[in-house]
VEXVEX-43157 format. One record per residue (C-alpha): x, y, z; residue in one letter. Coordinates in steps of 0.2 Angstrom, whole numbers, plus 5000, padded with zeros to 4 digits. Example, Ala and Ser with C-alpha at 12.3 -4.5 7.8 and 13.67 -1.06 7.14 Angstrom:
BEGIN
5062 4978 5039 a .
5068 4995 5036 s .
//
This chain:
BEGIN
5000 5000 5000 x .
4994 5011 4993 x .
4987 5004 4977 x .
4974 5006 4970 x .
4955 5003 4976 x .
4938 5004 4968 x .
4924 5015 4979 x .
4905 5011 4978 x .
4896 5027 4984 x .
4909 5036 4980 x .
4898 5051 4975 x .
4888 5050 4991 x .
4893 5062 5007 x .
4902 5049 5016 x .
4910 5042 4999 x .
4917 5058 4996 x .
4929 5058 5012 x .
4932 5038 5010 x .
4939 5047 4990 x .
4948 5060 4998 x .
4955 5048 5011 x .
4961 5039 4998 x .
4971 5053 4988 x .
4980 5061 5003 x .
4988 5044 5005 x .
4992 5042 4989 x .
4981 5029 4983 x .
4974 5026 4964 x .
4956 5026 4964 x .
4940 5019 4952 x .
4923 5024 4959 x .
4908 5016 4956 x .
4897 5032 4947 x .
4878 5029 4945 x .
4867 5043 4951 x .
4880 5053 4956 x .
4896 5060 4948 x .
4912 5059 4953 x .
4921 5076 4947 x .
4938 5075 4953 x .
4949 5071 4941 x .
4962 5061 4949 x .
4949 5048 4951 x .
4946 5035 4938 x .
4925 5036 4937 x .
4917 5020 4930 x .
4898 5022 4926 x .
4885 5007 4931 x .
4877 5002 4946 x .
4881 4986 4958 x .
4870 4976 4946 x .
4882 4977 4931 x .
4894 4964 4931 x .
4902 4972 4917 x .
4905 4990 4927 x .
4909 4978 4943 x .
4922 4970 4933 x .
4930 4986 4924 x .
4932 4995 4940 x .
4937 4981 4951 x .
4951 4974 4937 x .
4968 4979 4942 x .
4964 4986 4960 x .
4971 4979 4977 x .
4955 4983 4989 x .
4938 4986 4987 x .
4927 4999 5002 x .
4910 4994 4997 x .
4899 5011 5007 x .
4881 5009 4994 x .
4867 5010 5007 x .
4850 5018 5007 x .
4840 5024 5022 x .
4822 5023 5011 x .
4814 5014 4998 x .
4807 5016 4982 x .
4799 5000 4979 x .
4790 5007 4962 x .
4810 5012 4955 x .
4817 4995 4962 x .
4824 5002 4976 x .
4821 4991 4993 x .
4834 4987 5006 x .
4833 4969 5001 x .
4839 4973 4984 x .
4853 4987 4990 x .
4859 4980 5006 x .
4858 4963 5002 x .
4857 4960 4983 x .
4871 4973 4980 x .
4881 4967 4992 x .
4881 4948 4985 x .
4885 4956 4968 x .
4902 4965 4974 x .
4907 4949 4984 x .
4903 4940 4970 x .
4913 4953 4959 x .
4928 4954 4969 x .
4929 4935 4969 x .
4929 4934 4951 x .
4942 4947 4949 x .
4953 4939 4961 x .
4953 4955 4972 x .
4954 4947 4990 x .
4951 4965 5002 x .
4936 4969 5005 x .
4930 4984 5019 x .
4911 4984 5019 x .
4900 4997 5030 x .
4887 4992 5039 x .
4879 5002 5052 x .
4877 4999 5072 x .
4862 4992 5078 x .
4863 4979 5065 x .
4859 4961 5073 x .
4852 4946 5068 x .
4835 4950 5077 x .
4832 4967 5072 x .
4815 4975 5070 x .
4817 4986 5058 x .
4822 4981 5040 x .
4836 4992 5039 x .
4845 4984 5050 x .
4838 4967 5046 x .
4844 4969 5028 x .
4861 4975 5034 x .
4864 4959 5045 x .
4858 4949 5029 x .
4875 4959 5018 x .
4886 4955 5034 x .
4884 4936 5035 x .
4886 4937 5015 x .
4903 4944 5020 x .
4906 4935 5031 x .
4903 4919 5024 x .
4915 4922 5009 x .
4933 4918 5008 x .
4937 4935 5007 x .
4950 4946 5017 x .
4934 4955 5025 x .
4932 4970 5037 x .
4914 4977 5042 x .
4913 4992 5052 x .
4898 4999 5059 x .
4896 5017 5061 x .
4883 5025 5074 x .
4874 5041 5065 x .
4886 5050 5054 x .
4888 5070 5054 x .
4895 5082 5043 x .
4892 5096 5031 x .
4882 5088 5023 x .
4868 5073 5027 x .
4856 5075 5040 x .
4863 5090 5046 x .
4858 5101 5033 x .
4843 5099 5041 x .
4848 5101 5057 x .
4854 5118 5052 x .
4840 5123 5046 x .
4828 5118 5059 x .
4842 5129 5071 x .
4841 5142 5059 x .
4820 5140 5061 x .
4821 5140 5042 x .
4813 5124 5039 x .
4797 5117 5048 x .
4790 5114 5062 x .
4801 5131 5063 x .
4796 5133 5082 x .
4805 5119 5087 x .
4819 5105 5082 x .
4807 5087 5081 x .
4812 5071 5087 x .
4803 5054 5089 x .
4798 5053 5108 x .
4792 5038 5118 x .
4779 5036 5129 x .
4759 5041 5126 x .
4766 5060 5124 x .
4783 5056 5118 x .
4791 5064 5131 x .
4803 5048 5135 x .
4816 5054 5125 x .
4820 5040 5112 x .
4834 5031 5111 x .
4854 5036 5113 x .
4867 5042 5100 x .
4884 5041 5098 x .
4888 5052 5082 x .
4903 5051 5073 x .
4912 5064 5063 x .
4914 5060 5044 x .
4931 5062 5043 x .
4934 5050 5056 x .
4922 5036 5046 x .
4933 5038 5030 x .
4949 5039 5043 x .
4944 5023 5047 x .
4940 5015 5031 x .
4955 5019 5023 x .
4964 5013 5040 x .
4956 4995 5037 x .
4965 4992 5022 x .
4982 4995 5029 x .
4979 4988 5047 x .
4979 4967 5043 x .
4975 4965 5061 x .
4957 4970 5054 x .
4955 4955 5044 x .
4940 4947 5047 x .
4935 4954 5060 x .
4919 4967 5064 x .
4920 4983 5073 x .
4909 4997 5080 x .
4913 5015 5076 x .
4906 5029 5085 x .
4912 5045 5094 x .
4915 5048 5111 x .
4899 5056 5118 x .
4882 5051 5121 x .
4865 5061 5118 x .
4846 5059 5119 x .
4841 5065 5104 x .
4833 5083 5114 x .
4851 5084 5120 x .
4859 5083 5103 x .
4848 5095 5093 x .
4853 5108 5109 x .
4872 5102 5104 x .
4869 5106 5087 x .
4857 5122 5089 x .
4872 5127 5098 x .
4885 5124 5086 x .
4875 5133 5072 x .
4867 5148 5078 x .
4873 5148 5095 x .
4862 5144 5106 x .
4850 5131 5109 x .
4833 5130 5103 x .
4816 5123 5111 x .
4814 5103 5106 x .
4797 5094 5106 x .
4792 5077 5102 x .
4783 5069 5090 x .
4774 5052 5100 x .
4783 5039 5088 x .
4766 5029 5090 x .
4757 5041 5081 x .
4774 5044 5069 x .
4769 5025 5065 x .
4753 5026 5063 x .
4759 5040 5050 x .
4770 5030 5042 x .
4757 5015 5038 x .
4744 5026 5031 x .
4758 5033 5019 x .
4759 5051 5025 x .
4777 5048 5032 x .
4787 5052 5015 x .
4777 5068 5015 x .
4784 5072 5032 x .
4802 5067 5028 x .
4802 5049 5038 x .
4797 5033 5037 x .
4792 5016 5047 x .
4809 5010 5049 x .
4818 5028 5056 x .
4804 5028 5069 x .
4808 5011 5076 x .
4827 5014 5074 x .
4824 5030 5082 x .
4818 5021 5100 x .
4833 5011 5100 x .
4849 5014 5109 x .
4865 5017 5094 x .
4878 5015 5106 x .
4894 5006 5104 x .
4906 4999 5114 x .
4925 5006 5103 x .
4936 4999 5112 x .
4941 4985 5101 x .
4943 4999 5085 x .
4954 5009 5099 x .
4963 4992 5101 x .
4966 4989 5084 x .
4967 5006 5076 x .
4975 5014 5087 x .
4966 5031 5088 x .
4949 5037 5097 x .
4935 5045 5085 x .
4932 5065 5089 x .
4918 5075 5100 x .
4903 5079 5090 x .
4904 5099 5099 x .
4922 5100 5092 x .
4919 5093 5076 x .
4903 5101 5072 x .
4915 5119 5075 x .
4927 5114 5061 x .
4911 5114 5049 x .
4897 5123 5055 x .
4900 5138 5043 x .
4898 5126 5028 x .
4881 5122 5033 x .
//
């Protein structure tokens, strides 16, 4: 190392770090490019999708790794786009892939919470992809981040709803439990962006990882109230007013169909009652370093929002 590695999702917020990861330390680079584009010009951009065997195969060709990041976190069934068929499907076609082109390194993200008995399909779909992984005779590394900030993502909308430029405007939402929702929801462990595509990149160069599965978060914990005050603060300032939305009624949304015309759906709900916490010390074992604060890390870009 380096070599050269091919990139699914490479045009996505997180693929974009994992890229430029990549380039400070010098590695060559073919990224998968599908709906998104990949403008830089020091990286090789092939177009297709993961259900392609021919893009697969010219993008894998000739490279030493492969960081597999496609994920969704909602479906489109009517345009083919289910967490079966991403998650799983996809997944099986870049194992396949890499096996046929004799490409042995494979670093695949997954996502914390993922089990074998989870409720929601998200995470059901995402332990399906894992035991694909892990079932092969691949040179495999899975890592699974907690909720991933940035300047860009989901905190665009936290921005906004700081900013009180985006509705409900009076206050920052959240998912609460409880007949009134005012339980709270689950806990968080955000992890800065940087620190994922630090990590990724770390994989590939750390053989200690090798088959093995770790949990990526940062170092703090947050009801969800507590981090949109963390993030209100960081944006504008100071904090803002929080108020729940009783997730039972968020369901009840959410099976009569009206949840995409409110930005969410069944399975963020559910996810949102669940704790994503996770318990780094084996990544600080093996990786040697401890993922940033979200306070500090939302200051180095909180101007870009």
């Amino acid at each position: 190392m380096p070599g050269r590695v091919f990139v699914t999702g490479g045009s996505g917020f997180v693929g974009s770090f994992v890229i430029g990861e990549l380039l400070r330390r010098g590695y060559g680079i073919n990224a998968l490019a599908h709906h998104g584009t990949i403008a830089n010009p020091s990286v090789r951009a092939v177009a297709g999708d993961l259900f392609n065997p021919s893009s697969l195969d010219e993008g894998i060709r000739g490279c030493d790794a492969i960081i597999h990041l496609v994920g969704i976190i909602a479906e489109k069934p009517s345009k083919g786009t289910t967490f079966e068929r991403i998650h799983v499907e996809g997944t099986r076609c870049i194992v396949d892939a890499a096996r046929r082109n004799q490409v042995r390194r494979l670093v695949h993200m997954s996502a914390l919470g993922t089990r074998p008995n989870a409720v929601s399909q998200y995470h059901h779909t995402k332990w399906k992809a894992e035991e694909y992984v892990r079932g092969s005779d691949l040179d495999w590394t899975i890592l699974r981040p907690s909720l991933i900030h940035g300047p860009g993502g989901f905190m665009k909308m936290e921005a906004a709803w700081a900013r009180k430029s985006s509705p409900p405007f009076v206050a920052m939402p959240y998912f609460g439990g409880g007949l009134l929702g005012l339980r709270g929801g689950g806990l968080l462990q955000p992890i800065y962006v940087g620190d994922v595509a630090r990590a990724f990149v770390d994989a590939i160069e750390k053989p200690q990882t090798i088959r093995r599965t770790y949990e990526l978060a940062g170092p703090g914990r947050f009801t969800w109230p507590q981090f949109h005050r963390a993030a209100a603060g960081g944006v504008v300032g100071h904090r803002r007013l929080t108020a729940p939305m009783p997730a039972w009624v968020a369901k009840l949304l959410a099976a009569a169909g009206l949840g995409p015309l409110l930005g969410f759906n069944r399975d963020q709900v559910i996810m949102s009652q669940e704790d994503n916490i996770a318990d780094i010390a084996p990544f600080e074992r093996d990786f040697g370093w401890t993922p940033r604060g979200f306070e500090a890390t939302l200051a180095e870009y909180a101007g870009k929002l």
